[in-house]
N, C-alpha and C positions, 0 to 999 in steps of 0.2 A: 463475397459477403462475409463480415465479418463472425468472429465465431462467437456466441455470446454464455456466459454464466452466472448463476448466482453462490454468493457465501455467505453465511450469518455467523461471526461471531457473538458467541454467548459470554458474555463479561458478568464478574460477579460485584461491581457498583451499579446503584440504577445512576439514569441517562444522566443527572446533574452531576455527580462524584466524576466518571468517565468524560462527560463533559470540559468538567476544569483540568484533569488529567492531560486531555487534546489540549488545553490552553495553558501548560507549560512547560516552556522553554526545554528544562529541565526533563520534561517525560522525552521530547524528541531525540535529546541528547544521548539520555540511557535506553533508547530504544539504538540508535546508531552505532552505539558500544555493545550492544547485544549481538547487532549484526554484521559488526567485524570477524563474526566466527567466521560467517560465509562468502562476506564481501569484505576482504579487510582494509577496502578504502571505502567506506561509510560515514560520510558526514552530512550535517545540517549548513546550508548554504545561505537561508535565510527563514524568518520566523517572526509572525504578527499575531498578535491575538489582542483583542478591542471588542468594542462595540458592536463593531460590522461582522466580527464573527475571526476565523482562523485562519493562517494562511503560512503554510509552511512549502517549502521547497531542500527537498536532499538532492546530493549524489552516490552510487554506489556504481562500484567499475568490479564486475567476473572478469578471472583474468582467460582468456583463450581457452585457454587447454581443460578449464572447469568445465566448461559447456559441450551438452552433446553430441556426436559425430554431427548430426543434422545440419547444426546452428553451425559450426566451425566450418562448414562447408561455404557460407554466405558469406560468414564475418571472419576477416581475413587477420582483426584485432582484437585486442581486447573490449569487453562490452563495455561503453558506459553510460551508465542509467541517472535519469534527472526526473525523479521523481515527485511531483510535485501534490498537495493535499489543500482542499479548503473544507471550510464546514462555515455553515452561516450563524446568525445569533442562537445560542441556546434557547429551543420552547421549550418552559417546562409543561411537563403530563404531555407533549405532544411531538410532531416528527419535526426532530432536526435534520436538514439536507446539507449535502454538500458533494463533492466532485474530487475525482481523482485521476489522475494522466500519468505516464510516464514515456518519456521521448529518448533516445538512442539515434544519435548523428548516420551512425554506419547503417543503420537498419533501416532496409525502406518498406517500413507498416507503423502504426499505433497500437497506441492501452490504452486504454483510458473507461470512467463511467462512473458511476452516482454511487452513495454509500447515504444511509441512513443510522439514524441514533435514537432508538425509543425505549421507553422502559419495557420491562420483562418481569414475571415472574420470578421476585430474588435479585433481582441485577436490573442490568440493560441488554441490549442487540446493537452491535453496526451490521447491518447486513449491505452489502457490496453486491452490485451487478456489473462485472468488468465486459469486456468488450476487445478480441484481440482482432488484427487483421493486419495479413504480410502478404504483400502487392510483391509476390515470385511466384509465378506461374508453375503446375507441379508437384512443388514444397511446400507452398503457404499455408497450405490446410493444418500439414504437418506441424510446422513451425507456431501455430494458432494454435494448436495442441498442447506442445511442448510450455508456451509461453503461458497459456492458461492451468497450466498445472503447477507451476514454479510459483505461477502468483497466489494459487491455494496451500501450498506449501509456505509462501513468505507470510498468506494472512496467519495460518496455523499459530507461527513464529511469533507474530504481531499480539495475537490474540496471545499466547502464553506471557508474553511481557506483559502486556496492559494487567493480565490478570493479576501476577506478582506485584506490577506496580502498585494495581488499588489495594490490593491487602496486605500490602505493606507499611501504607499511609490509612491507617483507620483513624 
């Protein structure tokens, strides 16, 4: 059974500012340059934003020896992550959905799960409900652990740029 959690980033644009944010180019790019500190192969692979709403795909590669005794015991290589993001049309005053996955060739489990966009008190919220599960008998639980915490630590990251972003751009 997979392991599941929730996280709310608190942003200080409301949901239409942070909205357009998601919808350029430009934000995913300087988010990917942010996260060369950690993964310094960090890029944007492909990138739509329309009508239909958002649709972004990156890659980021941990190199072996970053990752913990645990993980290194599995993955014999370096990690590489294809992290992919959508969000659908902007509602405004109301909840925006969309989805988020990320797959790893060597690794045999998923991420993935739903992220919402609503206003706030002062701002907005994406609040996130990820979802890890690694199919190794044993370890997996561990590994679901590990993976669910790195990903509350990349939101943290996430959340600190988007916030720079919007109050950068008033």
């Amino acid at each position: 059974m997979p392991r599941r959690i929730e996280y709310s980033a608190r942003l200080s644009g409301d949901a239409a500012r942070t909205y357009a944010a998601l919808s350029d180019r430009a934000y995913w790019d300087g988010l990917m340059e942010q996260l060369r500190e950690f993964t310094p192969v960090s890029v944007v692979e492909s990138f739509e934003s329309g009508d239909g709403g958002i649709r972004v795909e990156m890659t980021q590669v941990i190199a072996r020896e970053m990752m913990p005794a645990v993980a290194q015991t599995v993955l014999q290589t370096d990690l590489v992550i294809t992290r992919r993001a959508t969000f659908g049309r902007y509602t405004p005053g109301g909840v925006t959905t969309g989805s988020f996955s990320a797959t790893i060739p060597a690794a045999p489990g998923s991420l993935g799960g739903d992220v919402t966009l609503t206003d706030d008190a002062g701002g907005s919220v994406l609040h996130y409900t990820p979802a890890a599960r690694v199919n190794i008998p044993f370890v997996g639980g561990k590994l679901e652990d590990v993976i669910l915490e790195n990903l509350v630590n990349l939101f943290g990251i996430e959340k600190d740029f988007t916030n720079h972003w919007l109050r950068s751009r008033n």
